[in-house]
N, C-alpha and C positions, 0 to 999 in steps of 0.2 A: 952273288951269282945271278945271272938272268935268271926269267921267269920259265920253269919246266914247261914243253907244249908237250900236253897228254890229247890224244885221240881215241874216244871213248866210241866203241861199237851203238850206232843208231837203229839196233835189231826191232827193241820194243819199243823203242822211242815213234817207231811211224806208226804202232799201230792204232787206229781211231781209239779205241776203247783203253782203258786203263787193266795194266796189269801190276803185281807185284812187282816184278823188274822195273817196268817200265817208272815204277813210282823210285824202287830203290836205284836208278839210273837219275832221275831227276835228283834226289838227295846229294849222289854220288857229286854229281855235277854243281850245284848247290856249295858240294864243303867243299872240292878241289878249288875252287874261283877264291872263297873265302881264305883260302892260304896261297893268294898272287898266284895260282895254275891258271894258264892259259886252256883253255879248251876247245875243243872242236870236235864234232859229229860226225862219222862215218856211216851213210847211207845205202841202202841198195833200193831205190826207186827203182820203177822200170821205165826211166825216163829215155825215149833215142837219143840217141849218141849223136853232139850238136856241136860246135864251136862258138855259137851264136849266146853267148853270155847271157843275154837278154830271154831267151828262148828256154834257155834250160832253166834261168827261176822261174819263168812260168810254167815248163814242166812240172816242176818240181813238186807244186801244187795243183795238179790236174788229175784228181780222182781216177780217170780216166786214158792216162798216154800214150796208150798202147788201141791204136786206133782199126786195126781189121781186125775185128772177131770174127770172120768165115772163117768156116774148117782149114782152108787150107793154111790162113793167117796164125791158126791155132798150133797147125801140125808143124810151121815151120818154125814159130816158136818152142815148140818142145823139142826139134831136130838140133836148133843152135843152142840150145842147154845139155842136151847130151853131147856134144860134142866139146863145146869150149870146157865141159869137166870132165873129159875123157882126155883133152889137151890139154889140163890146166890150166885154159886161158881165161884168166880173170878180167873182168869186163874194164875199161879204162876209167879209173879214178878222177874225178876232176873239183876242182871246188865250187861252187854255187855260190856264185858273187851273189850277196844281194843289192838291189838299187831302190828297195821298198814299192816296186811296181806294185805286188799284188794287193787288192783292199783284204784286210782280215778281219774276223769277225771280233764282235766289240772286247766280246770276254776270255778273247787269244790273250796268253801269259806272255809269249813271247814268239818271236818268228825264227822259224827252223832252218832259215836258209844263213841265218845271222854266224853262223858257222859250222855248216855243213860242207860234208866231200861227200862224191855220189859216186856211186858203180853200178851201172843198170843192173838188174836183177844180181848183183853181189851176191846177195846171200842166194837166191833158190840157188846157183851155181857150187855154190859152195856144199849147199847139203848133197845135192846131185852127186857131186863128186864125193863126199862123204859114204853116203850111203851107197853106191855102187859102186864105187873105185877104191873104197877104202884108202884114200887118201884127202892131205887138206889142200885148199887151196891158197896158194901164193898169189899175194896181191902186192903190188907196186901200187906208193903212194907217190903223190907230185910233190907233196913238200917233206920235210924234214921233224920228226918228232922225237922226245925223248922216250916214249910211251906210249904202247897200244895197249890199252884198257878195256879187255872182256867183259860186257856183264852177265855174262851168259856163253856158258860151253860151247861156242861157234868153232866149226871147221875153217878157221882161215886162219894165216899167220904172214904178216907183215915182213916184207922183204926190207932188210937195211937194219938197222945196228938199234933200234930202239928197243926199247926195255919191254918185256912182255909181264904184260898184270892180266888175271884172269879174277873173276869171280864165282866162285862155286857156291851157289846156295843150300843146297839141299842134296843128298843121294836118294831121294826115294825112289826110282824107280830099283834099285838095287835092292834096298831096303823092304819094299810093297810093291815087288815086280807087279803083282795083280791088281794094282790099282792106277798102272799105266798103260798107254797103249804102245808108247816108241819101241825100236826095234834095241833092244837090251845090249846085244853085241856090239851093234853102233856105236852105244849111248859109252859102255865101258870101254873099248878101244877110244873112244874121240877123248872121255875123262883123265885117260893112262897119258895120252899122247899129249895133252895142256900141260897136265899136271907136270909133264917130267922138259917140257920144255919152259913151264913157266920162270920167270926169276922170281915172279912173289904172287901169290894167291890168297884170295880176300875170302874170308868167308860170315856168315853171319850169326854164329852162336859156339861156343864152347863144343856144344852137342855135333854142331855140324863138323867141327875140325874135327874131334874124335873119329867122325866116321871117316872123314876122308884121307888119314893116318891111317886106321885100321884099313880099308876097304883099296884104297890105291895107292897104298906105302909111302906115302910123301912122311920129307922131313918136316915133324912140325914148325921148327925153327922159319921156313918156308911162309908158315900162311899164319895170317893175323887178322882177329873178329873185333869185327864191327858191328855196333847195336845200332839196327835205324833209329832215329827217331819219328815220330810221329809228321804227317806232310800238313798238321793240320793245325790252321792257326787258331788261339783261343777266340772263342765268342766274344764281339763285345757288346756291349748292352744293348746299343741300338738295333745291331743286329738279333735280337729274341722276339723282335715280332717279324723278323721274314721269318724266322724258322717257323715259327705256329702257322704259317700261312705256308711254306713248303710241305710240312707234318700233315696239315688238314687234305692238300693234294692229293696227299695220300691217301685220306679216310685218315690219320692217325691222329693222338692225342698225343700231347706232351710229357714226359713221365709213363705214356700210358702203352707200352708195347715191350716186347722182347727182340730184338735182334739179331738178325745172326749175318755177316759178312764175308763173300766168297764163294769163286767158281766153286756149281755144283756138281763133284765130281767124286768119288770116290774116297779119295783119303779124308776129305775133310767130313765125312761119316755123318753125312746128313739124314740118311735112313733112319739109322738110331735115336739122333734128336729128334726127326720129327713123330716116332712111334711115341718115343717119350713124352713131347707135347701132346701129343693127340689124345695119350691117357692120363695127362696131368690134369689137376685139381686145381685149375687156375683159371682165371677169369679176363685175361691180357690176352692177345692175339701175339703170335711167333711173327716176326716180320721177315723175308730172304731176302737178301739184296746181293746178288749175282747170277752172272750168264750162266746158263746151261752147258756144262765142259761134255765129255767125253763121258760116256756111259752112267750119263743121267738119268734114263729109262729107271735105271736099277734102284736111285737113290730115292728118288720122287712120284714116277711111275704112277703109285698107290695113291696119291694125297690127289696129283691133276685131274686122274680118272676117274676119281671119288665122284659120288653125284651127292653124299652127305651134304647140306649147306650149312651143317654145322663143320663139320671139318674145315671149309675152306673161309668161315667167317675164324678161327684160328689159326689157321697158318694161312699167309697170304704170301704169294711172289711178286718183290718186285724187278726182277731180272737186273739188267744193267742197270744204274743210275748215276749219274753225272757226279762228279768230285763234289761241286758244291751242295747237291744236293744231298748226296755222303754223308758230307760232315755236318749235315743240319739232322739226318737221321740219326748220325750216331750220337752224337751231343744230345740228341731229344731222348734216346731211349732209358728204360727202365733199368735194362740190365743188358748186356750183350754177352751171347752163347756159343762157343767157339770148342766142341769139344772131339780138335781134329784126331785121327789115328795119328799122325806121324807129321812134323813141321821142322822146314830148320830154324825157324824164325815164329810168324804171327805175329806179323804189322798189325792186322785190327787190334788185336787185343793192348798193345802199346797206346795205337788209336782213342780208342777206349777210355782208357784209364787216365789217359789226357786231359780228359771231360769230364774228372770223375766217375766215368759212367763203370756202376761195377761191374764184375767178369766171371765168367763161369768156361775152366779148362779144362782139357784135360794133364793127367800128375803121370802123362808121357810125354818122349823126344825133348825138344826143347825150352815145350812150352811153362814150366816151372822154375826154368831157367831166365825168361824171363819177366814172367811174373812175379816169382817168390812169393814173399806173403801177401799179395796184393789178390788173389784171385779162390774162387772156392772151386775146389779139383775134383774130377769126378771118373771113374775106369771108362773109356771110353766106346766099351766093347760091352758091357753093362745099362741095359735100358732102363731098368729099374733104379740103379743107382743116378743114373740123370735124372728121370722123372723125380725123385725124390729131393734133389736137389733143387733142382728146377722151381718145385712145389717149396721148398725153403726159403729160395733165395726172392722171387715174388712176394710172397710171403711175411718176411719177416725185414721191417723197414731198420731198425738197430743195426741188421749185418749188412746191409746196406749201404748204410751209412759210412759202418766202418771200413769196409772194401773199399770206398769211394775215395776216402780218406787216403787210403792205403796206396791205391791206384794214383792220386795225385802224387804223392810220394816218390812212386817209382818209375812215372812218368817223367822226374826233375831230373831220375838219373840218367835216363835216356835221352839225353837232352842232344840240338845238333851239333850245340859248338862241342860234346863228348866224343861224338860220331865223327866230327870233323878232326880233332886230337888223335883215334885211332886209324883212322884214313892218314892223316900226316905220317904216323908212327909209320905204317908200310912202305910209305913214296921216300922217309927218311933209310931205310934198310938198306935201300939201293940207289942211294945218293942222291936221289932227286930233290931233299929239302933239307933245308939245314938243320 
């Protein structure tokens, strides 16, 4: 049979920063290629609407395309969003030839126009109409797919006969309504409304199917998990003195720190670790390595405002940090601390154990799932029982060892070509692969 052409939603794929999706969107893409799937990228830049081939790759990559910021340039831009999702009209889809015009920077993986389709603002249009019309929007593509492939709950659905694949990560906002901010009825209408039109739904742990069985009645027969794996290649030798020189950047030592991974936002219950660090009995500095999310006041508030210079010589931020420098922290660290309220997954902790590097979770939602025995588990709602842990796991170089061990282990199961076998499995349900 020809090669399936799947068109995978570009929501998190544009945005500068890395996210979860955005990582599990790169894999996705990754294993589909590795089984002859053709792929291509669906866009919503807000690039003008051009004919000029030439013009629109260079939009494509202009920080900036949208060229009158006066009020009135602003107001009429929010007039033609209310409107084309009040009228359904989804913005004109086109493809983004590329001719390799633009120069890109040295340590670009790959260029985005290499198979992208674009719809000026696609998406804000889309939620527009979502969130005030209670409706999705219909989009008209210019070519032909077997496959539109969600990585993410988006309000939009592909006019023409191709197979609809969504990916549901997570229900926490259902699950810890309090530790979201989206509008809840949105979120459960747009979930009900995928869910019952999809042909096949991907999700990313055991735990998570559960919920989305229990919570929005789907057949399980329907949906089938996929364990990432890790985006992170092993170290190789040569490579352990940039790390020490990336580490030292830091102020950090090698071996010599704790970790922790991920927007700082609520569920992943940073408050508690870091009270718990703060009265731990250790002599390592906590390291954070992510952006500031949504009601971070609450989580960290206490540690920033501190004028203690003992406090902030232990826990240190270092907000965003680049992929590569990522995986030079996490492979450097001592232990890495992940002990979220509620996960459907926890890519670091995979991450992690990639490296050997041991792990400390929590023994809720998903994450024992999967860890198993690779990880020391802690209530995550419990400060004393982290700090104690914590003061353990630092502590005592044996359990270490053996975690590390263990972690390499269960890193081999997670492996891509595993991730790419049960990605197959789904694209095979619905005829798409032999």
């Amino acid at each position: 049979m020809a090669a399936p052409r799947v068109l995978i939603d570009g929501y998190n794929m544009a945005l500068k920063q890395g996210t979860g999706i955005k990582t599990y969107t790169q894999l996705l893409d990754q294993a589909l290629q590795s089984l002859s799937v053709e792929t291509s990228f669906l866009f919503g830049h807000p690039v003008p609407s051009t004919d000029d081939a030439l013009l629109r790759e260079v939009l494509f990559y202009d920080d900036n395309p949208m060229r009158d910021h006066s009020p009135f340039g602003r107001f009429r831009r929010r007039a033609e969003l209310w409107f084309d999702a009040s009228l359904n009209r989804a913005p004109k889809v086109k493809r983004v030839l590329d001719n390799g015009v633009v120069v890109l920077a040295a340590n670009t993986s790959s260029r985005p126009t290499e198979r992208a389709l674009n719809g000026a603002r696609l998406y804000d249009v889309a939620w527009r109409r979502s969130l005030t019309f209670k409706r999705f929007l219909d989009v008209d593509l210019p070519e032909t797919f077997d496959a539109v492939h969600m990585t993410y709950p988006l309000p939009i659905q592909a006019t023409g006969k191709a197979k609809k694949v969504v990916t549901i990560h997570d229900l926490i906002p259902l699950r810890l309504p309090y530790t979201t901010t989206d509008d809840k009825t949105e979120m459960l209408r747009r979930h009900r409304k995928l869910c019952a039109d999809a042909d096949l739904i991907f999700t990313v742990s055991e735990f998570s199917k559960t919920d989305i069985v229990q919570l929005l009645g789907v057949d399980p027969a329907k949906i089938v998990v996929t364990y990432q794996p890790s985006r992170f290649a092993p170290l190789r030798q040569p490579e352990m003195r940039e790390r020490t020189k990336t580490l030292r950047r830091y102020g950090l030592d090698d071996k010599g720190f704790v970790l922790f991974v991920g927007a700082i936002e609520p569920k992943k219950n940073l408050g508690r670790l870091l009270k718990a660090y703060a009265e731990a009995d250790v002599d390592v500095p906590l390291v954070v390595a992510g952006p500031r999310g949504w009601m971070w006041q609450d989580e960290i508030g206490w540690v920033v405002d501190s004028r203690d210079p003992a406090v902030h010589k232990k826990i240190r931020f270092l907000n965003h940090v680049s992929g590569e420098d990522l995986r030079f922290l996490v492979s450097g660290a001592m232990a890495l601390t992940f002990p979220s309220l509620y996960e459907g997954y926890g890519l670091p902790l995979v991450e992690a154990m990639s490296f050997g590097v041991p792990v400390l979770t929590s023994r809720s939602s998903s994450l024992p799932e999967v860890c198993g025995d690779a990880a020391l588990y802690v209530d995550p709602y419990d400060v004393r029982d982290i700090r104690e842990k914590i003061e353990r796991l630092v502590g005592d170089q044996p359990l270490r060892d053996y975690l590390s061990e263990r972690g390499l282990q269960r890193a081999q199961q997670l492996s891509p070509a595993n991730f790419a076998e049960q990605v197959a499995d789904g694209y095979r349900r619905i005829g798409l692969l032999d």
